[in-house]
C-alpha positions, 0 to 999 in steps of 0.5 A: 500500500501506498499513499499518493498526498496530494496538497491543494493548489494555489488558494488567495491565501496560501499565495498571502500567507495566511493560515487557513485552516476551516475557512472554506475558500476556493483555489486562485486562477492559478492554483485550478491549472496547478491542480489540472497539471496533476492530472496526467501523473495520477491519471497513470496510477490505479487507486484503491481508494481516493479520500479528500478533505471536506474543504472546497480547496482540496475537494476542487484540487481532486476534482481538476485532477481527475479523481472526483469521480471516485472520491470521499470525505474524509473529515479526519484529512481538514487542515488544522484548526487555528482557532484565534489565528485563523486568517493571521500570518505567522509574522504577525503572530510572532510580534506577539510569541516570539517563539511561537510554533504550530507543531509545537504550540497549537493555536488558542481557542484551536486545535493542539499537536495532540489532537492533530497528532490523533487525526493523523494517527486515525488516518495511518491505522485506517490505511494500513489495513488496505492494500492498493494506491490510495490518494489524499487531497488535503494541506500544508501543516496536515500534510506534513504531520502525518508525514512525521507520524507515518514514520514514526516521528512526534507531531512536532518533527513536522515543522521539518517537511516543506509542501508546496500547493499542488505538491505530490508525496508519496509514502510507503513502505521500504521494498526489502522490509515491507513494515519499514515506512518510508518517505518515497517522494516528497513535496513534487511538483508537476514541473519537477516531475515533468523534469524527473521523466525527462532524465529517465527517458534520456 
């Protein structure tokens, strides 16, 4: 089994900075042709099953690369919840903690590391018991947590795994020993893969 995590593309703000977590907002312009250029690598790959965030980022991101047709909800794969941060840029939350860090600190009124450390739990356990491709459209900070606890880090090693809108990574398992999760791919996106196949072919 392995999942294929695909983050949503280009929204107004994830091009300002502003964490966004359950404002439902759609993709830019842009972010629909970041989303439509995935459609080509996925379209290769059989899935198993297909699952997306409830947000209309992702669920727009699923649809324009082409999965809509056999996707679901799955509540379990939102973006964190920012409470009192939502909408506010990490600049400006730093004039006020200096120090401070999602993955470390959670957000006020919000959801804390634990809590989105349990999703990301939740999400693995269910999958693990599946065989087959199985594709997540989801976000950033989740993304990235559940990279961390794929395998086997704490929440707070997140901080570490970079994603950019309309990214695909993938996680799995090592070849030689199939109970070792590993990180196959991560954060591509369609221009880099595009460069990938070019080096193979030549």
């Amino acid at each position: 089994m392995q999942l294929y995590f695909i983050r949503h593309g280009e929204t107004a703000w994830s091009l300002s900075g502003q964490h966004t977590g359950v404002t439902d907002i759609p993709l830019t312009a842009h972010g629909e042709e970041e989303a439509q250029e995935l459609d080509p690598w996925l379209r290769k790959i059989k899935f198993a099953l297909v699952l997306t965030s409830p947000r209309e980022r992702a669920r727009q991101t699923c649809a324009l690369a082409g999965l809509s047709a056999l996707a679901k909800i799955e509540p379990d794969l939102s973006e964190w919840d920012y409470g009192d941060y939502e909408g506010r840029l990490s600049a400006d939350i730093h004039k006020e903690r200096p120090e401070w860090n999602v993955f470390q600190d959670g957000c006020p009124h919000g959801e804390t590391p634990e809590e989105v450390s349990d999703r990301a739990d939740r999400v693995i356990t269910r999958l693990q018991a599946l065989k087959g491709n199985v594709a997540l459209f989801s976000h950033g900070q989740f993304g990235r947590a559940l990279a961390a606890r794929w395998i086997g880090l704490s929440l707070t090693e997140g901080r570490h795994f970079a994603l950019s809108a309309a990214s695909l990574s993938i996680l799995g398992h090592e070849a030689s020993h199939p109970k070792t999760p590993v990180i196959v791919l991560w954060n591509a996106v369609p221009a880099l893969l595009s460069a990938a196949s070019e080096t193979t072919q030549r």
